[in-house]
C-alpha positions as CSV (number, residue, x, y, z in Angstrom):
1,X,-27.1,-25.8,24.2
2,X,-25.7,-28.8,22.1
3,X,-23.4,-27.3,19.0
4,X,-25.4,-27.1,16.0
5,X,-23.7,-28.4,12.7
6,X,-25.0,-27.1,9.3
7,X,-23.8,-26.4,6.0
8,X,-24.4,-23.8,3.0
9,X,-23.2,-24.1,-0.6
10,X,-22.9,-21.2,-3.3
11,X,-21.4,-21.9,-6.9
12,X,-18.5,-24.6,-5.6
13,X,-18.4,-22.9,-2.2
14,X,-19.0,-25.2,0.7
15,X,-19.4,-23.8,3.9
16,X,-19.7,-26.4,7.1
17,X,-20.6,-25.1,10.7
18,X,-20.7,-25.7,13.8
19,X,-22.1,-23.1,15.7
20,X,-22.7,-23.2,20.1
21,X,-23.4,-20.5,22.1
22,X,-20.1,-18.1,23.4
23,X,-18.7,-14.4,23.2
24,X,-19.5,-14.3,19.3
25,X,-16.2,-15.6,17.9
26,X,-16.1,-16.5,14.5
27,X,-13.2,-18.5,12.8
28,X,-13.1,-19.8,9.3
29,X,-10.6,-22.5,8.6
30,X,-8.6,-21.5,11.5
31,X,-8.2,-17.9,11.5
32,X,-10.3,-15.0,12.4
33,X,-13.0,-14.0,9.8
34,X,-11.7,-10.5,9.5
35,X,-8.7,-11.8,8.4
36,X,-9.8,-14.5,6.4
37,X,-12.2,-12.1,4.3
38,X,-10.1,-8.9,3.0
39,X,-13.0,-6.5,2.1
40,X,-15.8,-4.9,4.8
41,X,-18.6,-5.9,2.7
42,X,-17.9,-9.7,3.3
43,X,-17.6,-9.2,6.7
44,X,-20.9,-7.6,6.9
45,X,-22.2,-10.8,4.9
46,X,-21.1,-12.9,7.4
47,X,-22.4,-11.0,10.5
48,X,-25.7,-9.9,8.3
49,X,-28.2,-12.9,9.9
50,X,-26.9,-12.0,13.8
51,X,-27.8,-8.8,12.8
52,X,-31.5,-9.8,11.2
53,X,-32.3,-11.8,14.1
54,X,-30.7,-10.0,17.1
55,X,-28.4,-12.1,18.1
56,X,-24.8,-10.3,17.8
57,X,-21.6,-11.9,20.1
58,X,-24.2,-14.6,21.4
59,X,-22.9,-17.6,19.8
60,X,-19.4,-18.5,18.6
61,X,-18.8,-20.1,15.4
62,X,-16.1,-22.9,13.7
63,X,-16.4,-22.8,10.3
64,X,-14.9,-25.0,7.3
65,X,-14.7,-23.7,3.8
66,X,-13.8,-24.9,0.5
67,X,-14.1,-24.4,-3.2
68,X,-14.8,-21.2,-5.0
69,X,-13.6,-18.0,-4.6
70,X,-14.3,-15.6,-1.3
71,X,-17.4,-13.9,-2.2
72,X,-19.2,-17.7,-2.8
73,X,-17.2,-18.6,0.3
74,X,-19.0,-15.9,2.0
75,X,-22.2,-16.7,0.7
76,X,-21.6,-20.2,1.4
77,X,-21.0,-19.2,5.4
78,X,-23.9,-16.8,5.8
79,X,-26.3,-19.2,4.2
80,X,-25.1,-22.1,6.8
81,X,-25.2,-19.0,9.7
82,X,-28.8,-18.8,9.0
83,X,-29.8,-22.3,8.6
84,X,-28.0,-23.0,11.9
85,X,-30.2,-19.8,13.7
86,X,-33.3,-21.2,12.3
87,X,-32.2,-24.8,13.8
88,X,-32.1,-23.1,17.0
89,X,-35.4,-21.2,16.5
90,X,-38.2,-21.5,14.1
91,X,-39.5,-17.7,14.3
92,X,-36.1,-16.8,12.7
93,X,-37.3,-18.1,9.3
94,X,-40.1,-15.4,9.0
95,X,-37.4,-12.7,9.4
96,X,-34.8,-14.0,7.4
97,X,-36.8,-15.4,4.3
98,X,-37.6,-11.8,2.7
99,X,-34.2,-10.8,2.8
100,X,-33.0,-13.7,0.7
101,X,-31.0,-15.4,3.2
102,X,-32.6,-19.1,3.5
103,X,-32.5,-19.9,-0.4
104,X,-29.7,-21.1,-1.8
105,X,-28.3,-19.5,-5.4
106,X,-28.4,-22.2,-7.3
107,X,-26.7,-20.2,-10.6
108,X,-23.5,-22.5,-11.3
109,X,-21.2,-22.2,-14.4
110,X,-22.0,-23.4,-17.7
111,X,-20.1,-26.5,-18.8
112,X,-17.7,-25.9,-21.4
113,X,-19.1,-28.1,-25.0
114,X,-17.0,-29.6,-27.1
115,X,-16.0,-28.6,-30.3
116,X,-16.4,-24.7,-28.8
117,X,-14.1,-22.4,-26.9
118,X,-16.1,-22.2,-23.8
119,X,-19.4,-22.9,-23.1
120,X,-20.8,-20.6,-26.0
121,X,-18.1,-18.8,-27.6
122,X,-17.4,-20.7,-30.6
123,X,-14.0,-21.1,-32.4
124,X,-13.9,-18.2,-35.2
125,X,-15.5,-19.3,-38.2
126,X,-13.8,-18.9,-41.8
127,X,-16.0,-19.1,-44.7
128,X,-12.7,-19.8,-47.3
């Protein structure tokens, strides 16, 4: 098997992959995921389309990621997981599509206007 090189993008999360078969070894910009990722919940993120599809400690994966904070990272990474697995086989779609992992969230944050604080909040207004 050739290595298979995808990407996945979440807010301003960008997650690039390249993922060949191995013992299930996944590092994200150098380091082991479990340390890269604090909580347990992203690490079941990341490991949540092996898990769909069956296919736990079967391929090894090198992962860059940039922008955002680490739960868009995340996101980011398990969205280019599952593109990559569906690279490899088609049939993975079917089980991956209902549990919302081949769409990519495509809620960003509002630009800020001008003449306002933020996007909506205005400046406070005075009548005198």
């Amino acid at each position: 098997m050739e290595v298979i090189n995808t990407s996945g993008r979440r807010k301003t999360a960008v997650a690039r992959i390249y993922m060949k078969e191995g013992s299930g070894k996944i590092s994200v910009n150098n380091k082991d995921y479990k340390e890269y990722f604090p909580s347990s919940q992203l690490h079941y993120q990341v490991l949540m389309p092996f898990q769909i599809t069956d296919n736990l400690d079967k391929y090894d994966i090198k992962a860059n990621l940039d922008g955002g904070g680490i739960t868009g990272q995340a996101q980011a990474l398990r969205l280019a997981i599952s593109k990559a697995l569906v690279e490899l086989n088609e049939e993975y779609k079917a089980l991956l599509k209902p549990h919302g992992l081949m769409t990519r969230d495509p809620r960003m944050v509002e630009r800020k206007k001008p003449g306002q604080k933020k996007a909506r909040k205005r400046f406070q207004f005075s009548k005198r």
